[in-house]
C-alpha positions in Angstrom: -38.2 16.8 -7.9 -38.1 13.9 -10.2 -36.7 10.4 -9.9 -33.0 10.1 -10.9 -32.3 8.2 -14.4 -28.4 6.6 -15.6 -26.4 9.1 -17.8 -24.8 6.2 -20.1 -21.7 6.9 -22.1 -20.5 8.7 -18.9 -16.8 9.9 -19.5 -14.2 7.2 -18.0 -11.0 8.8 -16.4 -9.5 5.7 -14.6 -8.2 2.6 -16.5 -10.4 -0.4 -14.5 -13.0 1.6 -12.9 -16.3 2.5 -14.1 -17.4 5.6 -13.2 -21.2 5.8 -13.1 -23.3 9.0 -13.6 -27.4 9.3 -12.1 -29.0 12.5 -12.0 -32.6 14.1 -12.3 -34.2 17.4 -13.6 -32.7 19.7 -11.5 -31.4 18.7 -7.9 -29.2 15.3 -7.7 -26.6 13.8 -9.0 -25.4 10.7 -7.9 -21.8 9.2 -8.9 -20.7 5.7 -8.5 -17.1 4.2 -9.2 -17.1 0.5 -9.6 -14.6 -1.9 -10.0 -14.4 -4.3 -12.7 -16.5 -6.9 -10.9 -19.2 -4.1 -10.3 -18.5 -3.2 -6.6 -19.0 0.2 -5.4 -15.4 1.9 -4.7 -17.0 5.2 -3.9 -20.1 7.0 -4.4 -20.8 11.0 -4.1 -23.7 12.1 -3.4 -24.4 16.0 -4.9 -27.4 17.5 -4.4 -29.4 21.2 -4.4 -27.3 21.0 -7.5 -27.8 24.7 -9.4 -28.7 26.4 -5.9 -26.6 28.6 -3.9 -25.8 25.7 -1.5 -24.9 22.4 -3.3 -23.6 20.1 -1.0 -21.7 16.9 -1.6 -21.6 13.3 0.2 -18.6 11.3 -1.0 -17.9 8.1 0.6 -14.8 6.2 -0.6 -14.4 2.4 0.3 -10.8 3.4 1.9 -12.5 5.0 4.7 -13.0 8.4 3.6 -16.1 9.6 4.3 -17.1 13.5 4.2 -19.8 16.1 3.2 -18.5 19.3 1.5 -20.2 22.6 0.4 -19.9 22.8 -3.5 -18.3 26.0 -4.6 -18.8 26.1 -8.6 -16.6 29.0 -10.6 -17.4 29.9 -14.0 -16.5 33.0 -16.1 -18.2 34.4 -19.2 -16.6 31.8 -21.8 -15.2 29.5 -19.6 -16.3 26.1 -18.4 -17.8 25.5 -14.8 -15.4 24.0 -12.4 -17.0 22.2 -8.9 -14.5 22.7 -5.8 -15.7 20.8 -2.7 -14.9 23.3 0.4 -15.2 23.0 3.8 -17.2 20.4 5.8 -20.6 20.4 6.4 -23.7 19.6 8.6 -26.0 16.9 7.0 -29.5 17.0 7.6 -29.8 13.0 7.6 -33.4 12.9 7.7 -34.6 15.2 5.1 -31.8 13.8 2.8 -32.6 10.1 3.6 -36.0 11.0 3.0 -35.4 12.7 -0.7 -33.2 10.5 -1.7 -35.5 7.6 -0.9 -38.1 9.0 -2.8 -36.4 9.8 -6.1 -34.6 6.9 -5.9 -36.5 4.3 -6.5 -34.7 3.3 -10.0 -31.6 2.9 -8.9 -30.1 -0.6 -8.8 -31.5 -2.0 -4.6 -27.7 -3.1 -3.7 -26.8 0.7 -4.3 -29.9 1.9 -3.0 -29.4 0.6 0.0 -26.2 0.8 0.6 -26.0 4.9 -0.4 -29.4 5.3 2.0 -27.9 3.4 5.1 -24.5 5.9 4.9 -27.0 9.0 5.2 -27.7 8.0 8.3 -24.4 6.7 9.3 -23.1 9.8 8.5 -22.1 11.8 11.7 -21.7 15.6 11.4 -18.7 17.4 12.3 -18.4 19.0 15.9 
């Protein structure tokens, strides 16, 4: 795995948020919405990203807070569309871990903050 890198001239869907797009080679990406004095709204977390079992972490400042298996549909011709699907466990520490490691770019504010709600996070019973 390599470090994640900023995708700039990401796509911007919602008037006065900035949508913010980090990924790697071949295993995360990392979305951030910010509003427009550059606070984190929401972040999701997607990573295994091409495998079998992609997994999301989406956080959203209004208290929603989940991880979700990725299904991805695509047909001959036809773009790919992600659809987050039922809850998940995390694996905290092997997560935290990665994501400390290839994250090292990544602006310390974010960083942190993204790295503290992996272990926050508290699995489904």
């Amino acid at each position: 795995m390599a470090e994640i890198h900023e995708i700039y001239n990401t796509r911007q869907t919602e008037p006065g948020v900035k949508r913010r797009w980090f990924t790697d080679s071949d295993y995360w990406d990392l979305y951030i919405w910010e509003d427009p004095g550059g606070n984190m709204n929401s972040f999701q977390l997607c990573y295994n990203r091409g495998y079998t079992d992609e997994k999301a972490l989406t956080w959203k400042k209004t208290g929603n807070y989940r991880h979700n298996s990725v299904n991805s549909t695509a047909s001959w011709g036809k773009a790919k569309t992600d659809v987050l699907s039922q809850r998940e466990s995390l694996d905290n520490t092997k997560i935290y871990d990665s994501f400390q490691r290839d994250s090292k770019v990544l602006e310390i504010k974010y960083r942190e903050f993204i790295l503290r709600k992996i272990r926050e996070y508290e699995n489904p019973a």
